[in-house]
N, C-alpha and C positions, 0 to 999 in steps of 0.2 A: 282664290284668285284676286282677292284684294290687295294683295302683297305686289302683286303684279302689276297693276294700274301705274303706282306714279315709277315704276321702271321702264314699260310704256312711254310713258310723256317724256322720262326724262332721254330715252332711243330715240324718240322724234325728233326732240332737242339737236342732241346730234345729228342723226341723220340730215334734219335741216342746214343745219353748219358746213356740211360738207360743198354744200354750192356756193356759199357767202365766204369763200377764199379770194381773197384781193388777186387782182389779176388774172383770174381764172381765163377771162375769154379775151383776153389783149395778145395783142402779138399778130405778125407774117408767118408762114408756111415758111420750112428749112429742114434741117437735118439735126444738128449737133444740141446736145444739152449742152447749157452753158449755168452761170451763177447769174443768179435775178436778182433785187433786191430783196428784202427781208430775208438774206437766206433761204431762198425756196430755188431749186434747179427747173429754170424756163428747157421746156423741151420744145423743138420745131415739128411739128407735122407736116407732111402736102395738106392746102385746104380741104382737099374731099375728105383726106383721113379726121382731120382735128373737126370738121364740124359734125361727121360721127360718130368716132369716140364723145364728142361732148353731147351727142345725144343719147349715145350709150350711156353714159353717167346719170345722165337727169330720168334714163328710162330705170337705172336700178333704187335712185332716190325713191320714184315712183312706186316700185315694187316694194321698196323696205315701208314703205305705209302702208301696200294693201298686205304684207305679209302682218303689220301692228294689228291692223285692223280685223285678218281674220284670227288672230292671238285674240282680241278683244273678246270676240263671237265663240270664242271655242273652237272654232274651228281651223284646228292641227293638221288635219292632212292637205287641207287649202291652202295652210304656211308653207308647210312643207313643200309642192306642188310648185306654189309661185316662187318658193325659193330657188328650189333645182332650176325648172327652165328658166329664168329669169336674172339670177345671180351665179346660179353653181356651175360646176367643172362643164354640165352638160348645155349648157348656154353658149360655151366658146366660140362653136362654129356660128350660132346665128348672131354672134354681134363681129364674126371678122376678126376675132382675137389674134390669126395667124397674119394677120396683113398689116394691124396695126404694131404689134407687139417689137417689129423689125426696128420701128420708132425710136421704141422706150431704152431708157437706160436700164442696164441691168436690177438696179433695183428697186425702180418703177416696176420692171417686170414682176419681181419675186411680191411686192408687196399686191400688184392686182392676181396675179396666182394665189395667194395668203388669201384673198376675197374669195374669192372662187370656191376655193376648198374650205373656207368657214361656212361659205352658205351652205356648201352640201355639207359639212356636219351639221348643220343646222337643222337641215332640210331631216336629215336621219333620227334628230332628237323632239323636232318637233312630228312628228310622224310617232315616233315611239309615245308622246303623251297619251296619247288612246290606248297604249295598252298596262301605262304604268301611272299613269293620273298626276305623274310630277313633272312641272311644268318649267321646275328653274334650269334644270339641265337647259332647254331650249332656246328661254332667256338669256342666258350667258354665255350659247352659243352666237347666239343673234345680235348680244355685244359684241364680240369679235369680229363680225360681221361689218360693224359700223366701225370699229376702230383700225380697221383696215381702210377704209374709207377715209377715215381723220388721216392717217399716217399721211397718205399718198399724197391728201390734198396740202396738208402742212412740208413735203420734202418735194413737191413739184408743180410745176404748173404750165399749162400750155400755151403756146406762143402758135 
């Protein structure tokens, strides 16, 4: 489990980063993606959607540290667990996926689906450590996880 530690630190790294994107919470309620500066595609929300989508976001930042955290502790079916309802496929309905998604540009969409489906591979690999004691499967599930997170936050951002 040593091995695992500064992989650890270095996920939270990231995971961190995903909020500290320039612009993230600038902008009016609209409709249309457009080009922002730095290359990043500003997308319009209505206020209600964009200030819960953006609490969607900081509640899965959330979850990617207490899933680090019970990685830390051993405890695999708690990652797992927090993964699923919290990140994965089965999380959709309680964050409102089908109200906001009308939103996003097409591949806004495909990359927060890409999240989705990594947490629950996640969720399946960090679950399986209890019966196979190898833990990098899981770990580099759970980078994909975050690197779904970097994409979206480096090709979009909310207005």
């Amino acid at each position: 489990m040593r091995l695992a530690t500064p992989l650890l630190a270095t996920l939270g790294i990231l995971a961190a980063s995903c909020t500290t994107a320039p612009g993230l919470h600038e902008g009016h309620a609209g409709h249309a993606p457009h080009a922002a500066p730095g290359g990043r595609v500003a997308v319009d929300f209505p206020e209600p959607l964009r200030a819960h989508t953006l609490a969607n976001m900081r509640d899965h930042l959330l979850a990617l540290g207490e899933i680090q955290q019970a990685l830390a502790d051993g405890a695999y079916d708690r990652a797992a667990h927090t993964a699923e309802t919290r990140l994965g496929m089965t999380s959709l309905a309680a964050h409102g996926a089908h109200d906001v998604a009308k939103f996003m540009p097409e591949g806004m969409q495909a990359i927060g689906t890409g999240m989705h489906r990594a947490a629950s591979r996640f969720a399946t690999e960090a679950a399986n450590v209890g019966a196979t004691g190898e833990v990098k499967p899981a770990l580099a599930a759970l980078a994909d996880v975050t690197r779904q997170c970097a994409a979206c936050h480096a090709a979009y951002r909310m207005r």
